[in-house]
C-alpha positions as a Python dict, from the first residue, in 0.01 Angstrom:
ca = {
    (1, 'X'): (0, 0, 0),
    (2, 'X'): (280, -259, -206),
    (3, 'X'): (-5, -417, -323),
    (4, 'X'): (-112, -100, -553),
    (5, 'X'): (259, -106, -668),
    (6, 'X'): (245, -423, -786),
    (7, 'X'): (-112, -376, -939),
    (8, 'X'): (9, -43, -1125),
    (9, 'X'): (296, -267, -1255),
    (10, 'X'): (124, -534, -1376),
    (11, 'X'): (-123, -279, -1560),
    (12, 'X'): (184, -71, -1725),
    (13, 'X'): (303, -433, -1815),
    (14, 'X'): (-6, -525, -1982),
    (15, 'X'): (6, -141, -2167),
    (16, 'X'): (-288, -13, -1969),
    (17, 'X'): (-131, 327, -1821),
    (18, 'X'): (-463, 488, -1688),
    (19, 'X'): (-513, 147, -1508),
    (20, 'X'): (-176, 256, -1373),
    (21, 'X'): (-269, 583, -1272),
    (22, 'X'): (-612, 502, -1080),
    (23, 'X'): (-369, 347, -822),
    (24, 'X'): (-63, 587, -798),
    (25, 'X'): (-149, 902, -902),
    (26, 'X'): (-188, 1045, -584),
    (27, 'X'): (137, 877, -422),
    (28, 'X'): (467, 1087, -465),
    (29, 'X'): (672, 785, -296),
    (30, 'X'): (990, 710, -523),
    (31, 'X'): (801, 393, -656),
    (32, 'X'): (542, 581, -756),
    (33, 'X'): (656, 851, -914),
    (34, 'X'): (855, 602, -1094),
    (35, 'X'): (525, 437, -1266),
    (36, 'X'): (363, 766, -1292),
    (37, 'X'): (626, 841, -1468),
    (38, 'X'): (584, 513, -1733),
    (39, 'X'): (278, 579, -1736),
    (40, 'X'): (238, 911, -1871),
    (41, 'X'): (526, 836, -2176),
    (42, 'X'): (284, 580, -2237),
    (43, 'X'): (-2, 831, -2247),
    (44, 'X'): (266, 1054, -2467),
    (45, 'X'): (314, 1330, -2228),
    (46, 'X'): (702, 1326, -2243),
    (47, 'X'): (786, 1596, -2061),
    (48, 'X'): (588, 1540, -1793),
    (49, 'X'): (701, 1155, -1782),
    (50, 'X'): (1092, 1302, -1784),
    (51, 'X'): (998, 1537, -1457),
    (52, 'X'): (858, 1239, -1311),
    (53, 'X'): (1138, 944, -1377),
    (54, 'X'): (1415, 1233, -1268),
    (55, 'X'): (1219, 1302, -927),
    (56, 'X'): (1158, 883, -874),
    (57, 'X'): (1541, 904, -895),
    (58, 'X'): (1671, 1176, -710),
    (59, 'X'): (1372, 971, -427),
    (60, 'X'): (1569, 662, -474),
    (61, 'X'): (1803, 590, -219),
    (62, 'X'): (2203, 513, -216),
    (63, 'X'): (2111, 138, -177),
    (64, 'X'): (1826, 116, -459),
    (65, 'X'): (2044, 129, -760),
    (66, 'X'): (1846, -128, -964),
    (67, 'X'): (1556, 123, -938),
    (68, 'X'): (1752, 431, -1028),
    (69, 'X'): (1898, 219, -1243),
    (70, 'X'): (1538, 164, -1407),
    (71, 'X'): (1468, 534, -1412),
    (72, 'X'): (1755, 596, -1639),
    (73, 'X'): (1648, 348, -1920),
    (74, 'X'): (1296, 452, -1859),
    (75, 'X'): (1450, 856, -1927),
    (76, 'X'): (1683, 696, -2219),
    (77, 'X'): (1377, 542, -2389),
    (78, 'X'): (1175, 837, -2372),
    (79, 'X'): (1469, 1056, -2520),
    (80, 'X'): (1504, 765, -2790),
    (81, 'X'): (1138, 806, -2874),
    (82, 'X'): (1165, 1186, -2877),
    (83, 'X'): (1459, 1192, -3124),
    (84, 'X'): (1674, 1302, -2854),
    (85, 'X'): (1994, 1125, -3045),
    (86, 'X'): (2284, 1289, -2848),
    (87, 'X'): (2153, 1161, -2484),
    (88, 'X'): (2379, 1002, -2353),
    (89, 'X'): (2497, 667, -2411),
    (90, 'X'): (2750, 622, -2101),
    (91, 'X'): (2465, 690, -1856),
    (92, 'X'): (2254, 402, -2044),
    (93, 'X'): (2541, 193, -2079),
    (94, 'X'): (2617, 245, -1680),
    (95, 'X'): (2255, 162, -1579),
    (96, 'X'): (2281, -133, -1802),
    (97, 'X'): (2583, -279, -1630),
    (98, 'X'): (2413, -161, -1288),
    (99, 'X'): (2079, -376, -1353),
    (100, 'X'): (2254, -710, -1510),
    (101, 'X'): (2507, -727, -1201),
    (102, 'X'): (2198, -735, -981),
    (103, 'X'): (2055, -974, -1159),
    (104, 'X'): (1786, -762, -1385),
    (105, 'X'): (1849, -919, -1684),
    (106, 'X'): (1515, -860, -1858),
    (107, 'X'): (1554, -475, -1784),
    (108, 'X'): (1963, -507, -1852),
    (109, 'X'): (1867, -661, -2214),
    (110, 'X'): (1588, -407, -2296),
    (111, 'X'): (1867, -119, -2209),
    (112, 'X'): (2088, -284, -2496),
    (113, 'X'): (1800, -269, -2738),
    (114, 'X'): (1729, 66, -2667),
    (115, 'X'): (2089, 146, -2759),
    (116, 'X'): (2068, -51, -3037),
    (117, 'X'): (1733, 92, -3204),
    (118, 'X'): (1975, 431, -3119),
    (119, 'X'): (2241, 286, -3358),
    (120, 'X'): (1964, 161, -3592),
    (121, 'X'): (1872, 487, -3628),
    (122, 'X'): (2208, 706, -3635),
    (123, 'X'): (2289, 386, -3958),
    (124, 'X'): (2539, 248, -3737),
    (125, 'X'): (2411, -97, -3849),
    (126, 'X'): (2725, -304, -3764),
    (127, 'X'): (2738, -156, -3393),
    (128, 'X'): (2360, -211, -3375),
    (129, 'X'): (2383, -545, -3455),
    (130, 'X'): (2682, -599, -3253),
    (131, 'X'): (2494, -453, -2939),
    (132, 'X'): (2218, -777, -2980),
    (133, 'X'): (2473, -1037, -2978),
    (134, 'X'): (2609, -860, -2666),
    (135, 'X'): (2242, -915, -2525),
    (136, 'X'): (2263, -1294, -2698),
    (137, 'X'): (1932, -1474, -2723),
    (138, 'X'): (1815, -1525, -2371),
    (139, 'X'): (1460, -1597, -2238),
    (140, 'X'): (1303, -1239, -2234),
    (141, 'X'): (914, -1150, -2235),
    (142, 'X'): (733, -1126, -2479),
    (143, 'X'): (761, -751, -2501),
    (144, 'X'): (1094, -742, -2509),
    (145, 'X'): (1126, -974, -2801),
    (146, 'X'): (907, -790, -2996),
    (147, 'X'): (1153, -481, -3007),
    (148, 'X'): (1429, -734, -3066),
    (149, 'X'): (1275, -870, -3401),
    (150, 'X'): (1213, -525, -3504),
    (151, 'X'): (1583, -436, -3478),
    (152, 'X'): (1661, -740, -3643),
    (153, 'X'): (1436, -651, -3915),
    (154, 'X'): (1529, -325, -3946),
    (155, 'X'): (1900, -428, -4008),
    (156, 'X'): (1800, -688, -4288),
    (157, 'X'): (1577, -428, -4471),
    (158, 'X'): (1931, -181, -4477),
    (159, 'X'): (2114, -463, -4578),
    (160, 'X'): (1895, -532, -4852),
    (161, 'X'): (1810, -869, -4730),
    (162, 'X'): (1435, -923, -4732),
    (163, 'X'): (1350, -1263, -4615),
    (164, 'X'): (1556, -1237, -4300),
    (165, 'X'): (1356, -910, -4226),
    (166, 'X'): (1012, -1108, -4292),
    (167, 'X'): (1097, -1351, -4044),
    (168, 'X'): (1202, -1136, -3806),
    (169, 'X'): (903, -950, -3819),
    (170, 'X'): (677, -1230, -3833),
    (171, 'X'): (814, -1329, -3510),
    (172, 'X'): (787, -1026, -3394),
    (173, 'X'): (417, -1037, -3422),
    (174, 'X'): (367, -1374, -3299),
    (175, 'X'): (531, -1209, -2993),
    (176, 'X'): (316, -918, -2998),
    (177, 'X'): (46, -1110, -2999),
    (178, 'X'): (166, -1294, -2675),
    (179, 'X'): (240, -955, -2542),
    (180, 'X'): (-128, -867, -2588),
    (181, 'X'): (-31, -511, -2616),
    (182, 'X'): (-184, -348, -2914),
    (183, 'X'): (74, -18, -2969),
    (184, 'X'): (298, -304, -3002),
    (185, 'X'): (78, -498, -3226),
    (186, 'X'): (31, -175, -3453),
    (187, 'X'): (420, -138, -3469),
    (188, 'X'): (466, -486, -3636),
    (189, 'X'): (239, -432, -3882),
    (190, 'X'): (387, -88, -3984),
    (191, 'X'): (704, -231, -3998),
    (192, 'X'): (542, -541, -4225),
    (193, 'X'): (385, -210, -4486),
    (194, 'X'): (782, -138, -4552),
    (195, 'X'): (771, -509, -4681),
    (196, 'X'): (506, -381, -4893),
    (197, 'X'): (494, -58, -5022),
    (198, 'X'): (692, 69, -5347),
    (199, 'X'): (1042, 147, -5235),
    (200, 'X'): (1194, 216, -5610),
    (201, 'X'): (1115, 321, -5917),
    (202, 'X'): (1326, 109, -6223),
    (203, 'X'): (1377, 358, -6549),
    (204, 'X'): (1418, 130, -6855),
    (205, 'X'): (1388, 151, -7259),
    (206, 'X'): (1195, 514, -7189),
    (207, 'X'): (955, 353, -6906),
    (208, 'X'): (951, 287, -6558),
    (209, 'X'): (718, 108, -6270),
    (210, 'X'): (743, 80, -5902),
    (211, 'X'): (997, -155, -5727),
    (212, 'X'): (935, -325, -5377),
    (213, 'X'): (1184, -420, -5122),
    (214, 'X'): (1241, -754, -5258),
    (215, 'X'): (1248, -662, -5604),
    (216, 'X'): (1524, -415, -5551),
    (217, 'X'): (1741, -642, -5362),
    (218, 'X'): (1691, -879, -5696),
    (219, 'X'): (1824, -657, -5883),
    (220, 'X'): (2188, -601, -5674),
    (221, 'X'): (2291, -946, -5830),
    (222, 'X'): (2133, -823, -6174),
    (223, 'X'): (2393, -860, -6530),
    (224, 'X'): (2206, -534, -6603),
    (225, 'X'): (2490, -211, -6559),
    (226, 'X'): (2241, -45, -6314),
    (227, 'X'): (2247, 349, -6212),
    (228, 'X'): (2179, 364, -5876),
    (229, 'X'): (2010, 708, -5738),
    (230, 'X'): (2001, 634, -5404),
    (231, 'X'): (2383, 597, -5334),
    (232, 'X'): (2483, 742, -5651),
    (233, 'X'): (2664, 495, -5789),
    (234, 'X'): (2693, 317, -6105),
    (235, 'X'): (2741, -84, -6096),
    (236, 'X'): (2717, -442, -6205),
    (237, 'X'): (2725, -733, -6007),
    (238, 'X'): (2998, -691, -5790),
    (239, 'X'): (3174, -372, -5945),
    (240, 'X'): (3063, -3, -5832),
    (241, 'X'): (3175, 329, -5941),
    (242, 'X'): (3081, 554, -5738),
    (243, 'X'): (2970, 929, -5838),
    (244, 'X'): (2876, 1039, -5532),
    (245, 'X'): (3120, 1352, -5521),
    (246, 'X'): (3052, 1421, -5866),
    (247, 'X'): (2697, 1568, -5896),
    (248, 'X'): (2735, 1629, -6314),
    (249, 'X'): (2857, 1335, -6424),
    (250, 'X'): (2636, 1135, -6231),
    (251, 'X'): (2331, 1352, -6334),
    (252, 'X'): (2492, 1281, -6736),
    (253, 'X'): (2556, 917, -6659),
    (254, 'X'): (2159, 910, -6566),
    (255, 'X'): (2026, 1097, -6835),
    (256, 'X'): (2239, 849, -7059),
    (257, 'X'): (2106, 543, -6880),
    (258, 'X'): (1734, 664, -6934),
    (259, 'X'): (1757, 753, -7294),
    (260, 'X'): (1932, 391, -7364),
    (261, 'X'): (1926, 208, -7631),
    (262, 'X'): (1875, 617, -7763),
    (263, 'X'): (2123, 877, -7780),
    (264, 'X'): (2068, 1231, -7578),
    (265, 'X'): (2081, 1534, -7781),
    (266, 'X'): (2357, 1809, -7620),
    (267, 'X'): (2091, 2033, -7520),
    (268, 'X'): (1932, 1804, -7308),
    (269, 'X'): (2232, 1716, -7135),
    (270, 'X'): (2353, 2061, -7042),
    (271, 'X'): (2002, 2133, -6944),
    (272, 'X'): (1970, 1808, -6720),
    (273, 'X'): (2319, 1880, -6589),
    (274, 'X'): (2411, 2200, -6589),
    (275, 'X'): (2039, 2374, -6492),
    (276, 'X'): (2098, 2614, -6836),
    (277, 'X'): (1796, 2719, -6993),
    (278, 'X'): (1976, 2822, -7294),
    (279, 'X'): (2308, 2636, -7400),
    (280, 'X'): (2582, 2864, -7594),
    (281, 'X'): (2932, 2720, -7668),
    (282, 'X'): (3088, 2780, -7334),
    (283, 'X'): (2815, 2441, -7229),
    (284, 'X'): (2885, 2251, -7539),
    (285, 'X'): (3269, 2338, -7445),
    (286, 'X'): (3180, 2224, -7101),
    (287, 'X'): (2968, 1927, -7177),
    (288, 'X'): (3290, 1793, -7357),
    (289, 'X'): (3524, 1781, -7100),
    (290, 'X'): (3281, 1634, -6894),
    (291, 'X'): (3213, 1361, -7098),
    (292, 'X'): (3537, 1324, -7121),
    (293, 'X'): (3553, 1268, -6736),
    (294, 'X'): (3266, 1026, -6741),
    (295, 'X'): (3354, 828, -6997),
    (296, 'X'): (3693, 730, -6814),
    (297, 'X'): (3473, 675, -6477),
    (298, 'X'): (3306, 440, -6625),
    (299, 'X'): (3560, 252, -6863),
    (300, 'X'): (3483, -72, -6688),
    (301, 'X'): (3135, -98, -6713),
    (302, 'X'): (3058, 121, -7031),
    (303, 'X'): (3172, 336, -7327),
    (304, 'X'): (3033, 693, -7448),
    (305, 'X'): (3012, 802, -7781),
    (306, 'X'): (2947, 1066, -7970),
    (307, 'X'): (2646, 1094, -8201),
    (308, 'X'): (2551, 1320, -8459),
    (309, 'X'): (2288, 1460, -8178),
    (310, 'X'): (2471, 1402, -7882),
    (311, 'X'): (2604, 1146, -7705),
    (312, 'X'): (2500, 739, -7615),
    (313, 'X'): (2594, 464, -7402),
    (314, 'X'): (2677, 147, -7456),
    (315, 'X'): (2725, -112, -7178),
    (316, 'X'): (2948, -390, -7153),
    (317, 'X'): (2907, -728, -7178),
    (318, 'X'): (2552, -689, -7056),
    (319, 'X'): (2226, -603, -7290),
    (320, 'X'): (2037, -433, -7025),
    (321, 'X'): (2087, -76, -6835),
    (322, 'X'): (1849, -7, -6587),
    (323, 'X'): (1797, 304, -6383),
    (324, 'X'): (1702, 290, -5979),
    (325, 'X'): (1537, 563, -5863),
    (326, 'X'): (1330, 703, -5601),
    (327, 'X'): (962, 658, -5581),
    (328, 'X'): (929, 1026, -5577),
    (329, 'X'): (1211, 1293, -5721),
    (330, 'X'): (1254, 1564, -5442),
    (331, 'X'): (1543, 1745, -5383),
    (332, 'X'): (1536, 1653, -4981),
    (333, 'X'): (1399, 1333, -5009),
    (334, 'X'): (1624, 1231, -4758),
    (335, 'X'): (1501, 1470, -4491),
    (336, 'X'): (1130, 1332, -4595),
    (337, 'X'): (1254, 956, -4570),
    (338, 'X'): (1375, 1004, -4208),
    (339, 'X'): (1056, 1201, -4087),
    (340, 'X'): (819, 924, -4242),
    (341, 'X'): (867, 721, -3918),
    (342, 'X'): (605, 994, -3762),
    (343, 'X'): (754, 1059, -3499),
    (344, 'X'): (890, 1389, -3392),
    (345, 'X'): (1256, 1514, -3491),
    (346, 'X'): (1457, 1795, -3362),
    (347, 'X'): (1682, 1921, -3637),
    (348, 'X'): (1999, 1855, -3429),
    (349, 'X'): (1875, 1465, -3438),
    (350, 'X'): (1772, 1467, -3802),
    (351, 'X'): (2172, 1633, -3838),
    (352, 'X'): (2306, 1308, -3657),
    (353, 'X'): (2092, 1093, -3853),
    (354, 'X'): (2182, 1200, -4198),
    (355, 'X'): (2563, 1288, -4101),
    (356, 'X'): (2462, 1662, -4233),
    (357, 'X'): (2530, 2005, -4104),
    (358, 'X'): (2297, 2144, -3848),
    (359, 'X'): (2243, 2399, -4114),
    (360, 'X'): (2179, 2248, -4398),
    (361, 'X'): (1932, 2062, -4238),
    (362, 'X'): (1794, 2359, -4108),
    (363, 'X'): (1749, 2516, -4450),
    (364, 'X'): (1583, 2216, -4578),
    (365, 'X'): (1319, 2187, -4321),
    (366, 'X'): (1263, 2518, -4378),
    (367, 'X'): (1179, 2463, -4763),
    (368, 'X'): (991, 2170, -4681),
    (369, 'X'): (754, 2379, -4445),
    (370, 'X'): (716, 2638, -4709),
    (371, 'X'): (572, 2371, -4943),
    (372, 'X'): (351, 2254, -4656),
    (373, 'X'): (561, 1876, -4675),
    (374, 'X'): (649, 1910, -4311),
    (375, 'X'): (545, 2062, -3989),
    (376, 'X'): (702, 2207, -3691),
    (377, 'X'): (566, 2233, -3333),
    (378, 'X'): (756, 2408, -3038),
    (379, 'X'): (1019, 2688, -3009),
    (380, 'X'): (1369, 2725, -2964),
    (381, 'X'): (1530, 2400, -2852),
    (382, 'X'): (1229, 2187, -2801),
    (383, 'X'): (1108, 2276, -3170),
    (384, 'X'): (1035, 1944, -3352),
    (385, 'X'): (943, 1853, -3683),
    (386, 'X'): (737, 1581, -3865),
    (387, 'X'): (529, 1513, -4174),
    (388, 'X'): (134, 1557, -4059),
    (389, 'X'): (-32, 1436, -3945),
    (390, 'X'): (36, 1431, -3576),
    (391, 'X'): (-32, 1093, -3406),
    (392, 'X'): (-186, 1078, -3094),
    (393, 'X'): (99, 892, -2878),
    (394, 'X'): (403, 719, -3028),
    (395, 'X'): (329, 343, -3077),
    (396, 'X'): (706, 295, -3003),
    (397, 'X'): (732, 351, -2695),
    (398, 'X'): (804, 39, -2494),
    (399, 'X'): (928, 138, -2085),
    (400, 'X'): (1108, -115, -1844),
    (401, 'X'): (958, -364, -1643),
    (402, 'X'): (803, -100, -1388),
    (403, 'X'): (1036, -12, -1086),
    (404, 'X'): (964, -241, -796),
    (405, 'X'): (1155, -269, -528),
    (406, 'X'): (1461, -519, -602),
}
């Protein structure tokens, strides 16, 4: 009977779960349950795999701690792949400690990148990256690596620095590759489409055209005075003013940075900034002081003057202002960005992610189903949300070496 053990292993290590199944799925031994368990996440029944890796270790005995061990980064993966962001990290971080004094290092490494895809994910990039130096650069398989480059990639692509992310995720699909396991496979090359899809849209002299990854990280070391949408700041080279807190005068410091070389009349800027559909002398009263505010925000980097129409910028010691915006204007674009991973969210995780209020979030997935931009499946606390369409298992899911017997 170890023999079909081993042989459902080996199949769950080569990513063929029903190959896994044909041998255990009548057992309900700890072991099996165990790869039952692997093998339906793989298959993208989570639930059911949870039930299953809880019952493999309650089965476990006192002395088979590497296997329980196993069960709980098996759980902590699946609750990583369901968005589950507040599982906790001591119980990971215990099983982790549990399978490398036992000498499981391949299993004791992929628990630290499962933490760190966590961090990766929460934008706790230093921490992330600190958690892969804890795991250093020993041999692992092929499987394992892969999800290593992708961290690695996916902290050069926050960092801005693209050709550290394409060699990280060409290695990652030279490992794939090795792997021979095609959800893998299909993971690398969404990752490489971030590489290669629009990220930014650059405003300039009245027109604009779509910015990839590499051409945005350009532009950080640009003479240009650059307004920056996406972290709402305005900056050149290595001086930033940030507006972040101050929704109008960024929104006038755009509008200013569009129009450029051109002045804006008044009544475009309180209708930009101030949402009036009609502006009486209480705006124009209002639009002065804050200009007044902007213009000593951004004293460094520019001046504002008045105009017989309105108002026009003029940047310093640079002949350029560009603007950096999103490749599509919507109000919770940051909601979207998050969800376009496909996988499924809970709003509590999407919360954690974007360092929001539960609420807020709330109300914004709520306005984003109205418009039909999102989707929601499930009730109460196992309601999830994602951008359609649904995909039929989650090509990130990558379990533990399966749980043999130490």
């Amino acid at each position: 009977m170890e023999s079909l053990i081993i042989a459902a292993a080996r199949a769950l290590e080569a990513g063929d779960p029903l190959g896994a199944l044909n041998r255990v799925a009548l057992r309900n031994d700890a072991p099996s349950l165990a790869l039952r368990g692997i093998a339906m996440a793989q298959l993208g029944d989570l639930a059911k795999a949870k039930t299953l890796l809880r019952s493999a270790a309650r089965a476990f005995g006192p002395r088979e701690a590497v296997a329980r061990a196993r069960c709980v980064v098996a759980e902590a993966e699946i609750a990583l792949v369901s968005r589950e962001l507040n599982w906790p990290p001591k119980a990971l971080a215990a099983a982790r400690t549990t399978l490398a004094s036992h000498g499981d290092l391949a299993n004791a490494a992929h628990a630290g990148h499962i933490e760190a895809r966590r961090l990766l994910l929460l934008g706790r990039i230093d921490e992330a990256e600190r958690t892969l130096a804890e795991i250093g650069a020993a041999p692992l398989p092929p499987a394992s690596l892969v999800v290593r480059e992708l961290v690695l990639a996916g902290i050069a692509i926050r960092r801005l620095k693209t050709q550290e992310a394409r060699a990280a995720l060409d290695r990652a699909g030279k490992a794939a590759r090795q792997a021979g396991i095609a959800a893998l496979v299909a993971e690398v090359e969404s990752a490489n489409l971030i590489l290669n899809t629009p990220a930014a849209r650059l405003i300039a002299r009245g027109s604009e055209h779509p910015l990839l990854l590499g051409e945005v990280e350009r532009l950080a070391t640009s003479t240009a005075l650059v307004v920056d949408t996406f972290h709402h700041v305005v900056r050149k080279q290595g001086v930033a003013i940030s507006l972040g807190t101050r929704p109008v005068l960024f929104a006038l410091a755009r509008l200013l940075a569009q129009a450029w070389p051109a002045d804006v009349s008044r009544e475009a800027l309180i209708a930009g900034a101030f949402q009036a559909r009609h502006a009486d002398e209480s705006h124009r009263a209002r639009l002065r002081v804050e200009i007044g505010r902007l213009r000593t925000q951004l004293e460094p980097l520019a001046k504002i003057s008045a105009t017989k129409q309105g108002f026009e910028l003029a940047p310093r010691k640079t002949n350029d202002v560009l603007v950096l915006a999103r490749p599509v204007e919507e109000k919770h674009a940051a909601v979207l960005a998050i969800l376009a991973d496909g996988e499924p969210w809970s709003s509590s995780a999407l919360a954690l992610a974007l360092q929001m209020s539960a609420r807020s979030v709330q109300r914004a997935l709520d306005e984003l189903a109205r418009s039909n931009k999102v989707q929601s499946f499930g009730h109460g606390r196992a309601r999830r949300w994602m951008t359609p369409p649904v995909p039929g298992f989650p090509t990130g899911l990558l379990l533990p070496t399966p749980l043999l017997k130490a």
